[in-house]
Backbone bond lengths (Angstrom), bond angles and torsions (degrees), N, CA, C in turn:
res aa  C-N    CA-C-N  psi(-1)  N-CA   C-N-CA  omega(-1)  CA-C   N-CA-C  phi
1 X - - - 1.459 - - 1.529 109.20 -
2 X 1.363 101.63 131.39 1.927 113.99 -171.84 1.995 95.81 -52.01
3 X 0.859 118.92 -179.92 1.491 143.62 166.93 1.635 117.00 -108.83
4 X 1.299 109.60 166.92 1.541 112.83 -165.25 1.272 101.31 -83.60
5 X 1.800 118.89 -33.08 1.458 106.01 167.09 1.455 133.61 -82.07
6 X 1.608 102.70 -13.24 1.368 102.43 159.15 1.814 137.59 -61.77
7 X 1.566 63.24 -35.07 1.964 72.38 -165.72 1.885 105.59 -83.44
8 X 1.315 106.60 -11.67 1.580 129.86 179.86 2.498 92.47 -71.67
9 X 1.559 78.36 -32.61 2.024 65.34 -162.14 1.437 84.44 -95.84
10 X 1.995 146.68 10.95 1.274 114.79 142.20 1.655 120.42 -90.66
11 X 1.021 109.20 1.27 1.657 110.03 161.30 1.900 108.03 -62.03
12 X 1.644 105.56 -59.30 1.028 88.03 -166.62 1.745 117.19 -73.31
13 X 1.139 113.87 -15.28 1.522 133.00 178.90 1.458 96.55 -57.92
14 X 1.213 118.74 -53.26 1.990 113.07 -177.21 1.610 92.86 -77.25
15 X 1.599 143.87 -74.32 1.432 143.72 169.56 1.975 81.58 12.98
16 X 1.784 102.31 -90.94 1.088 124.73 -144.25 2.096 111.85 -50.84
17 X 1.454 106.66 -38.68 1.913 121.33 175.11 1.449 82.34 -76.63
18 X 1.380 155.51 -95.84 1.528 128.76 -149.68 1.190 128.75 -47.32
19 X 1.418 124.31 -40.69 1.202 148.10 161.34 1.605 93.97 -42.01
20 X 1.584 119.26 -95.79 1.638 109.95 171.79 1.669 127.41 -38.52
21 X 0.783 106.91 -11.46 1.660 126.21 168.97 1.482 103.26 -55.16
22 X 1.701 98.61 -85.66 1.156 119.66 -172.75 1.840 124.53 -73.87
23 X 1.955 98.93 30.45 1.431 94.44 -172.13 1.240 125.53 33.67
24 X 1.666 141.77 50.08 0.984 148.73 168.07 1.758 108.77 -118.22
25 X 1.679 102.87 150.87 1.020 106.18 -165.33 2.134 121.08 -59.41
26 X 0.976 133.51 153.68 1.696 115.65 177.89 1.003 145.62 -56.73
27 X 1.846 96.90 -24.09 1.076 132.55 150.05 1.642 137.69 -68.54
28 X 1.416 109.55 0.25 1.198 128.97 -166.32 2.093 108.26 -77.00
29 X 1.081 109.92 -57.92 1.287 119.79 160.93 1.372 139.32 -71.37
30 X 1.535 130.30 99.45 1.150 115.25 154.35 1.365 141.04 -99.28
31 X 1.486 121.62 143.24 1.368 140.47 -174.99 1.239 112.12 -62.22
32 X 1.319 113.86 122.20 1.680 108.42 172.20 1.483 115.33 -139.14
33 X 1.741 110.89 94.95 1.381 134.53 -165.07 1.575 96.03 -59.26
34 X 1.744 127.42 125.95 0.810 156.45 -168.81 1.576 101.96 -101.38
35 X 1.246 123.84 88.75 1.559 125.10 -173.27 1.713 109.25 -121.10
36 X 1.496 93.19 39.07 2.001 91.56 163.94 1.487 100.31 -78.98
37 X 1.498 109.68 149.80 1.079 129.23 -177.01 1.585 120.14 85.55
38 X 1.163 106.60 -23.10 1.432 111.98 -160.71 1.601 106.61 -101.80
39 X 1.349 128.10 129.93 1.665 127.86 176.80 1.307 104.86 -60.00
40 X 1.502 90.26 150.40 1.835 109.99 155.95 1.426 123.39 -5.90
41 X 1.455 104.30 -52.31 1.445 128.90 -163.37 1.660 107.93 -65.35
42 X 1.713 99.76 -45.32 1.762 79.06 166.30 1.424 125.67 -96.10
43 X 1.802 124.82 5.00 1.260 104.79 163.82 1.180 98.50 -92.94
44 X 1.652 130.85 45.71 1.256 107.04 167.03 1.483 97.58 -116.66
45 X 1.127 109.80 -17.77 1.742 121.82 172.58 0.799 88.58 -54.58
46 X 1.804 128.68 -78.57 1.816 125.55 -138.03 1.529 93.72 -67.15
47 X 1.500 144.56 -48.69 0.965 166.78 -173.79 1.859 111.20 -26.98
48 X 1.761 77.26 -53.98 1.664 87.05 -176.42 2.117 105.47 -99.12
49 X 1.630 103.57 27.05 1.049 94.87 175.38 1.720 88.99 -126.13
50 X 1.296 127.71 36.24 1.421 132.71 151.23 2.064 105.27 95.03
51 X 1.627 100.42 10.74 1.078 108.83 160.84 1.513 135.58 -60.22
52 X 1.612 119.37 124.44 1.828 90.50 -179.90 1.355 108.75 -139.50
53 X 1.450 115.66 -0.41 1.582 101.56 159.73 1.758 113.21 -126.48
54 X 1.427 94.05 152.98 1.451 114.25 -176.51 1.038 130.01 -137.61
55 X 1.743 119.29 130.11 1.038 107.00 178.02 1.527 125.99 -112.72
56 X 1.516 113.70 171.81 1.475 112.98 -167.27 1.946 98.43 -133.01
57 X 1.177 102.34 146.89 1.531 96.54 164.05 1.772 115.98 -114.03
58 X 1.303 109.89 -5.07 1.661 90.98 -173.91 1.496 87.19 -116.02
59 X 1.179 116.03 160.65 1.653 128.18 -164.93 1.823 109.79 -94.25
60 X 1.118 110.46 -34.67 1.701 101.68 165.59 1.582 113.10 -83.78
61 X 1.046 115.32 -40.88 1.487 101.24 175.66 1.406 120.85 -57.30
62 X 1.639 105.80 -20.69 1.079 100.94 -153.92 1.901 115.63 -91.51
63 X 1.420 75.95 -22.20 1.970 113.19 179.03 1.804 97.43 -66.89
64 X 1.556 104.57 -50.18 1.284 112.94 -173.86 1.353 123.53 -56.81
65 X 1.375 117.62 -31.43 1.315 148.34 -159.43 1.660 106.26 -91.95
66 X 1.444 91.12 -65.01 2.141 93.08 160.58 1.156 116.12 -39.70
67 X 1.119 116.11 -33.79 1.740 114.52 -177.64 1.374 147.12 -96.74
68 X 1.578 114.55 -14.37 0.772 154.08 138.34 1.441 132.16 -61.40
69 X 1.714 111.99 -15.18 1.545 124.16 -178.61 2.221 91.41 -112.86
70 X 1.390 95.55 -48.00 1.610 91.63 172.99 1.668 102.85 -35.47
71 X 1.812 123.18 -67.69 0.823 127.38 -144.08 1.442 104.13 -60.38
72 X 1.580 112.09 -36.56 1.801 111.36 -163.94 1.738 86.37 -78.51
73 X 1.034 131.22 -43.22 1.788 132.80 -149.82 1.955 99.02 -97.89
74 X 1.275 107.81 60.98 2.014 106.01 -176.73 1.455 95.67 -60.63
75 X 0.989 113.37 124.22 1.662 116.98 175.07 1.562 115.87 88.55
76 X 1.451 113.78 2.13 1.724 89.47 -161.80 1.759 77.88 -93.27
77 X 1.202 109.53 176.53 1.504 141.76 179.03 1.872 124.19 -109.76
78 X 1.570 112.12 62.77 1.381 99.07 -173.55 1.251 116.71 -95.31
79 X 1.028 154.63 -151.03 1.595 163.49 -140.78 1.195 110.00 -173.72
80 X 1.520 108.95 111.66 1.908 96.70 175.74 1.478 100.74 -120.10
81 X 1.082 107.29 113.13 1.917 120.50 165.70 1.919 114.54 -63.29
82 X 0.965 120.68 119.44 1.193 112.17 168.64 1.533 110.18 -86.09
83 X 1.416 132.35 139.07 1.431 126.87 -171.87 1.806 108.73 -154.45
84 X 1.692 96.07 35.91 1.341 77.53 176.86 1.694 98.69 -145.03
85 X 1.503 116.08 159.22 1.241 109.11 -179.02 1.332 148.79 12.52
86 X 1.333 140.99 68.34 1.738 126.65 -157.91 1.793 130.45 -67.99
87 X 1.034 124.34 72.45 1.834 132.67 -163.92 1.884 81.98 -69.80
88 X 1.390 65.71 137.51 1.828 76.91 173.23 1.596 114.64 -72.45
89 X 1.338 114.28 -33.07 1.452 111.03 168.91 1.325 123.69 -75.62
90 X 1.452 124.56 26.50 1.496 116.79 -174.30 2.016 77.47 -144.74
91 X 0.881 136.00 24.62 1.849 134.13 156.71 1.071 118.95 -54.83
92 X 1.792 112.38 -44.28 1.100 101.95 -172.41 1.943 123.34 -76.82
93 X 1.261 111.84 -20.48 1.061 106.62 162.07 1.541 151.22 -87.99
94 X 1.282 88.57 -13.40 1.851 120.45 167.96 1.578 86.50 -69.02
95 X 0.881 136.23 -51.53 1.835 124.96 -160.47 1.353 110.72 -91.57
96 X 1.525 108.00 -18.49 1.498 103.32 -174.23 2.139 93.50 -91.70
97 X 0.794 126.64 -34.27 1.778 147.82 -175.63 1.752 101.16 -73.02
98 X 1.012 111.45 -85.96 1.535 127.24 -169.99 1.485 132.22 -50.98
99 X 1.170 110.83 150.74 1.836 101.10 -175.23 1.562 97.92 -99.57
100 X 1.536 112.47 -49.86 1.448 121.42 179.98 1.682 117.07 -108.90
101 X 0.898 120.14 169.50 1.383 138.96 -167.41 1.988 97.16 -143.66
102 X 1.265 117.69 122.14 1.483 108.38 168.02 1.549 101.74 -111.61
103 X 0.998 111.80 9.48 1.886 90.01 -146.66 1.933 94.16 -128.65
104 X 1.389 123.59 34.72 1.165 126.00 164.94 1.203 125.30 -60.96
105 X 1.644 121.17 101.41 1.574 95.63 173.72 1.750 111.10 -140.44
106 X 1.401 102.68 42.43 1.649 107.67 -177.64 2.063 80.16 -154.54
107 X 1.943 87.62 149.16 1.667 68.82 -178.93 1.536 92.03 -118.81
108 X 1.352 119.82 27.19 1.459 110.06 130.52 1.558 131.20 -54.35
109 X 1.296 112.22 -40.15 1.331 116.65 167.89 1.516 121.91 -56.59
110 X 1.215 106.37 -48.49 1.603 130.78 166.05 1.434 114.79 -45.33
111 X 1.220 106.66 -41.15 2.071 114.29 -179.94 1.297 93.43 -84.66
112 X 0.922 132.75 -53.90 1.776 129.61 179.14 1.456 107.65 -25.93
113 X 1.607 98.97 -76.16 1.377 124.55 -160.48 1.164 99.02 -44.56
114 X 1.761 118.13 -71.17 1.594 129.75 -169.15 1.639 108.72 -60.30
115 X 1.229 114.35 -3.41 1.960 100.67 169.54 1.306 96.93 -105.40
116 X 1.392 132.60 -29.33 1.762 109.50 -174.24 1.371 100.52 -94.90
117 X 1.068 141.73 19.56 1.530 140.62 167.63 1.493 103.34 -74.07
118 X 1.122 95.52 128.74 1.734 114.88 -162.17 1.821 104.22 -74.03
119 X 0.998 123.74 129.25 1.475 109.47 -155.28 1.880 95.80 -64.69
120 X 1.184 118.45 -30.60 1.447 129.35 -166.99 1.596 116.09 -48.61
121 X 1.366 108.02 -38.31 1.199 122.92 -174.91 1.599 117.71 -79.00
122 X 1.340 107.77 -9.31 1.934 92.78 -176.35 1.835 103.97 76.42
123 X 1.251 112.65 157.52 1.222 146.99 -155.47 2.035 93.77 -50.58
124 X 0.814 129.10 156.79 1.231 142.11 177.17 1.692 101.53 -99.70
125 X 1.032 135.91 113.74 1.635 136.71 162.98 1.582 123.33 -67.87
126 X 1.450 110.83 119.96 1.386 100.24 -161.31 1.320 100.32 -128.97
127 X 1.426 117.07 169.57 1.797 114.55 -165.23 1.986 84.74 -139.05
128 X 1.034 115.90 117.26 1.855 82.95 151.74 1.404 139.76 -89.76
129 X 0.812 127.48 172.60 1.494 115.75 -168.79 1.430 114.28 -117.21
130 X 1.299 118.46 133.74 1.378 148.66 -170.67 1.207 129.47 -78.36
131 X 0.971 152.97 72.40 1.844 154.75 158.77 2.004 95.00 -27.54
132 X 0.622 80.48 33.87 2.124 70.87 176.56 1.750 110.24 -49.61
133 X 1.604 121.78 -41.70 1.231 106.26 151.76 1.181 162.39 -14.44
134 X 1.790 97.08 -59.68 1.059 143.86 -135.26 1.833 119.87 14.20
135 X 1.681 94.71 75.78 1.697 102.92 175.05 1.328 104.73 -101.54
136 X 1.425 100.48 136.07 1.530 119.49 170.78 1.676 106.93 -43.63
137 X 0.924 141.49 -53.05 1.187 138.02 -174.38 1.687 120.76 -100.69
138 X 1.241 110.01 15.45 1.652 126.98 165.25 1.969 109.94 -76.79
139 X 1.091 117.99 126.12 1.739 95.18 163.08 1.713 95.90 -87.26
140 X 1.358 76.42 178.98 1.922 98.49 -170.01 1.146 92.04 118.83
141 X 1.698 87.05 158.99 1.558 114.41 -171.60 1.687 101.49 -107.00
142 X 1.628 107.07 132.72 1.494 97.87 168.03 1.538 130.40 -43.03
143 X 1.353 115.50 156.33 1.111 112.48 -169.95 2.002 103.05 -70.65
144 X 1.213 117.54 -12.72 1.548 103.79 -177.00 1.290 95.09 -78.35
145 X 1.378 134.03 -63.20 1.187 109.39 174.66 1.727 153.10 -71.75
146 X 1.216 80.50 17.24 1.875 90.07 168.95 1.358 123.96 -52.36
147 X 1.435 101.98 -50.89 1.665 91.12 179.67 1.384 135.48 -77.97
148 X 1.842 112.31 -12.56 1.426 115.36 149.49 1.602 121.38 -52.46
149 X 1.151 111.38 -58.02 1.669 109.58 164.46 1.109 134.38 -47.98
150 X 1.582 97.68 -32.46 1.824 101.27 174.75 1.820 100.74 -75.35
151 X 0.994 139.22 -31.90 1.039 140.93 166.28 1.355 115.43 -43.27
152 X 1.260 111.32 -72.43 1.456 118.87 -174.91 1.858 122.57 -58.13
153 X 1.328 103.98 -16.06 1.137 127.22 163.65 1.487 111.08 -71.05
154 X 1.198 112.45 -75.63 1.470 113.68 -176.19 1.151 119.65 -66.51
155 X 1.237 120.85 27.26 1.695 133.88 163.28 1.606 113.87 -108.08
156 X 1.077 109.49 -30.03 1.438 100.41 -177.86 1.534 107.93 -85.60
157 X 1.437 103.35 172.65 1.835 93.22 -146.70 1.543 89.80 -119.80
158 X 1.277 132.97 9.62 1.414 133.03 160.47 1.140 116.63 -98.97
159 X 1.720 130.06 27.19 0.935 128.27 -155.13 1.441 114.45 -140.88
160 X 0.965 153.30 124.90 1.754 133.18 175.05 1.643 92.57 -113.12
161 X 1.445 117.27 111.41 1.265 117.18 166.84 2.145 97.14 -73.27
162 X 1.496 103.30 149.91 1.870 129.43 -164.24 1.428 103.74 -133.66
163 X 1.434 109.41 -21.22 1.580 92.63 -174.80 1.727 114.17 139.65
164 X 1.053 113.78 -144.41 1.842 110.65 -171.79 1.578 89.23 -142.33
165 X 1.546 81.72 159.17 1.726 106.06 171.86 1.204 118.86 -123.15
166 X 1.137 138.23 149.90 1.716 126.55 157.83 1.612 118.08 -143.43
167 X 0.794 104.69 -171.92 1.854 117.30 -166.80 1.180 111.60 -154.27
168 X 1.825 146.14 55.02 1.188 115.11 -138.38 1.355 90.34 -96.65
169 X 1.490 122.76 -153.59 1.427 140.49 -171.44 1.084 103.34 -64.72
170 X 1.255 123.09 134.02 1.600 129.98 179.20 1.599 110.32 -82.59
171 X 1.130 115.22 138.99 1.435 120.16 -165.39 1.870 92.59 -163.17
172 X 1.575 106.70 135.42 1.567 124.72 164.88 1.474 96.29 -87.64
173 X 1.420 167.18 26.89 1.646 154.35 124.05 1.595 90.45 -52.75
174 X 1.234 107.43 150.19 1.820 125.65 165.75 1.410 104.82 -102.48
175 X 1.709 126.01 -10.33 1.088 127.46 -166.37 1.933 84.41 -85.98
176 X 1.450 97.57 -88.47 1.438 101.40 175.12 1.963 131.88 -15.15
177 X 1.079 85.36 -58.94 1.651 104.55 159.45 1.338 119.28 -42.42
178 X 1.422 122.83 -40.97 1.596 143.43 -170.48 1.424 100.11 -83.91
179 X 1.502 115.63 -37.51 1.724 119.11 -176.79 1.171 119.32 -89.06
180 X 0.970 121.12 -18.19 1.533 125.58 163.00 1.482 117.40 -78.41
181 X 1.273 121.89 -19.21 1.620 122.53 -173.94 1.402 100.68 -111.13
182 X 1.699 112.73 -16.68 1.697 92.02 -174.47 1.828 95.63 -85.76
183 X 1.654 109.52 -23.72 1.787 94.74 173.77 1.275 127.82 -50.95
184 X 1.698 97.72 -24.52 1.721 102.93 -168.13 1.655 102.11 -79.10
185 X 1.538 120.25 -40.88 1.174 135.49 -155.50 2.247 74.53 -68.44
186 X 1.345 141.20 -80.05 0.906 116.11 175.04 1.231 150.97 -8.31
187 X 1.233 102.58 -56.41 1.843 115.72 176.41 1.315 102.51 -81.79
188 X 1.104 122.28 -8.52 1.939 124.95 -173.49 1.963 87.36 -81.69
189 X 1.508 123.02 -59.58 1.056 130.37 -151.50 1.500 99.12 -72.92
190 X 1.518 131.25 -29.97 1.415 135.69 -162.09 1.747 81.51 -78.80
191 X 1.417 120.80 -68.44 1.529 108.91 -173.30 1.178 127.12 -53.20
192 X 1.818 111.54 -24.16 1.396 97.40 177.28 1.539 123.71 -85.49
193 X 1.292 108.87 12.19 1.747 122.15 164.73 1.200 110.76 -72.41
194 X 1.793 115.62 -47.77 1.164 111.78 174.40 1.748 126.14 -71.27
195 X 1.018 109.24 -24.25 1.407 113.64 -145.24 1.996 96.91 -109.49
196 X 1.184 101.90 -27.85 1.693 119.66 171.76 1.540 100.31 66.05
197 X 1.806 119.80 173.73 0.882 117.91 -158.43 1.282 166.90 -84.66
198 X 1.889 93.90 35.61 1.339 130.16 173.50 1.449 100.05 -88.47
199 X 1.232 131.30 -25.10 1.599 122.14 -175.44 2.196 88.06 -88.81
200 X 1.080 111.57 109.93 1.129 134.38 -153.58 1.746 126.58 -133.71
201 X 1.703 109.86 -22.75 1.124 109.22 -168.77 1.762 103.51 -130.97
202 X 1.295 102.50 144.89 1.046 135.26 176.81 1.541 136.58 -101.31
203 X 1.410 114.42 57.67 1.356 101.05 -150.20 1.729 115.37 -95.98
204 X 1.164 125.83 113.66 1.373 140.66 -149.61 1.901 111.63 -161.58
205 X 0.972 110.17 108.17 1.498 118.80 134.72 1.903 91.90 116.50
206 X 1.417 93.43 158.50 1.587 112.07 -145.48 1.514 105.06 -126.13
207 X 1.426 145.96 -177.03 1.009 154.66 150.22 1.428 119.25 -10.16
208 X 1.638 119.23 -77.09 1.421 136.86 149.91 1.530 128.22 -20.34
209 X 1.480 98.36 -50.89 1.763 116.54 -153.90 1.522 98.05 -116.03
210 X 1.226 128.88 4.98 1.384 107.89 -174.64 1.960 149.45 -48.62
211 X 1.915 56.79 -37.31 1.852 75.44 174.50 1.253 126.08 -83.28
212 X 1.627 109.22 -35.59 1.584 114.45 156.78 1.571 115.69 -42.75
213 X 0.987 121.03 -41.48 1.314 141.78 170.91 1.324 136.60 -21.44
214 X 1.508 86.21 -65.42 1.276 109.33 168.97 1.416 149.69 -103.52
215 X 1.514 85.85 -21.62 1.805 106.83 151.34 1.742 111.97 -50.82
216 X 1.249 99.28 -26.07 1.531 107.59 179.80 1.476 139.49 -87.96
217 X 1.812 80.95 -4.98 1.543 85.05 -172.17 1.140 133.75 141.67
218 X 1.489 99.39 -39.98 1.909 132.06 -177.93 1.428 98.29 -45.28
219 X 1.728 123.11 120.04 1.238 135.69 150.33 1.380 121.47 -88.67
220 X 1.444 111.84 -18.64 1.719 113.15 166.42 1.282 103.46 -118.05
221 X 1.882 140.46 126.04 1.004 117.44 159.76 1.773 97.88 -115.20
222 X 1.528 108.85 143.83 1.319 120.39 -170.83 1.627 121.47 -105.42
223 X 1.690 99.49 96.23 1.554 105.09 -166.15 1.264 117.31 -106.30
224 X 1.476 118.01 153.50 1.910 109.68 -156.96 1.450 97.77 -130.25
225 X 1.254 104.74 -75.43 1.548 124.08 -171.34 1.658 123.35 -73.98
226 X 1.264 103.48 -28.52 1.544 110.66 165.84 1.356 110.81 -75.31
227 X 1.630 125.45 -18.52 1.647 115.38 177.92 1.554 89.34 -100.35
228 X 1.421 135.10 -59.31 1.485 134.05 -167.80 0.979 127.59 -90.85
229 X 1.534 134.70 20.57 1.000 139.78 -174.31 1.621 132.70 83.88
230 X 1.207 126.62 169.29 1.587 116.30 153.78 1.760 111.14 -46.43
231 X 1.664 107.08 151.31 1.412 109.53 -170.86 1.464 101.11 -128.54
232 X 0.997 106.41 149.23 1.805 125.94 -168.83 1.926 79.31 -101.12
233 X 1.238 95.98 126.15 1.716 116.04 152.65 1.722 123.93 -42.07
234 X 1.099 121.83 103.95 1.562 113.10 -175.58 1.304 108.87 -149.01
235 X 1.665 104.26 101.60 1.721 126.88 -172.21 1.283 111.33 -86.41
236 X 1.450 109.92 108.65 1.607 126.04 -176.00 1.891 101.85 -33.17
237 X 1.211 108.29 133.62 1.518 97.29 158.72 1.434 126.56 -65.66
238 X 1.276 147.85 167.52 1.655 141.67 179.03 2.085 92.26 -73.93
């Protein structure tokens, strides 16, 4: 069985052929190892295989996990993406914990975030999140209203709006796969006229979809199971 840093350098090995694929620069994509569920122990693997951002979706594990990796890594510098569900009663620790936020899509959540953001820390990085689907049981905000939200975002002053996220319907076609990310890569380009060139990130495509992904555009693609293995289910307690 491969290792976490092995299987971490064929992520970036495909990253690097779509990327050359899609005539985009090498630098164009970044990787952001998806380690919910998984202990300390393997972002300390990917970590020490030149890994530095991570993401988490449940908010105590994820708090738990920052702290426990601070403690082994004194001085190192990692990146924790938050990318999972936003409950208004768990804001205050996603903003006080987290560097990024992808998954904004009420800007109640957004006023939350930007008042408990600890002034110490600098701007909170935020993505909103996209229904590009449009499935009843997807969060995200339709694509008509994205750019009111992106607005309301990029007003509050604890906040640095980066761009949009999405997740759309999972589908094995590469064609399908390609149409769902080149709509997003659209609505990414209409806001970034408005919003100029701090609205910057693109965060789209997963294990499955990567390459669709990025032919499309994707500046963050968010991979879990191809660097850490299969994942055992583990539902934050309230």
């Amino acid at each position: 069985m491969s290792s976490i840093p092995e299987r971490l350098q064929a992520v970036r090995d495909a990253i690097v052929a779509a990327t050359n694929e899609a005539r985009r620069p090498l630098d164009a994509v970044q990787l952001l190892a998806v380690s919910k569920t998984f202990g300390p122990d393997a972002v300390l693997a990917a970590a020490a295989a030149g890994q530095r951002a991570f993401g988490e979706n449940y908010v105590q594990e994820g708090v738990d996990k920052i702290a426990a990796v601070s403690v082994a890594l004194p001085g190192e510098r990692l990146v924790w993406h938050f990318i999972g569900p936003v409950q208004s009663n768990k804001t205050r620790p996603i903003a006080e914990h987290f560097d990024w936020v992808h998954t904004v899509e009420r800007e109640k959540i957004a006023v939350r975030l930007s008042d408990q953001r600890p002034a110490g820390l600098g701007p909170l990085n935020v993505c909103v999140q996209v229904n590009i689907s449009g499935e009843a049981s997807k969060s995200g905000v339709a694509p008509a209203e994205v750019a009111e939200l992106a607005e309301a975002v990029a007003r509050l002053p604890n906040l640095r709006l980066r761009g949009l996220m999405a997740i759309p319907e999972p589908s094995d076609d590469f064609t399908e796969q390609r149409a769902a990310f080149a709509a997003m890569r659209v609505l990414y380009e209409q806001l970034r006229e408005r919003f100029g060139a701090g609205f910057d990130t693109l965060s789209m495509g997963m294990s499955a979809d990567m390459r669709a992904a990025i032919l499309e555009g994707a500046t963050i693609v968010r991979v879990g199971s191809a660097i850490f293995g299969a994942r055992t289910y583990n539902k934050e307690q309230a």
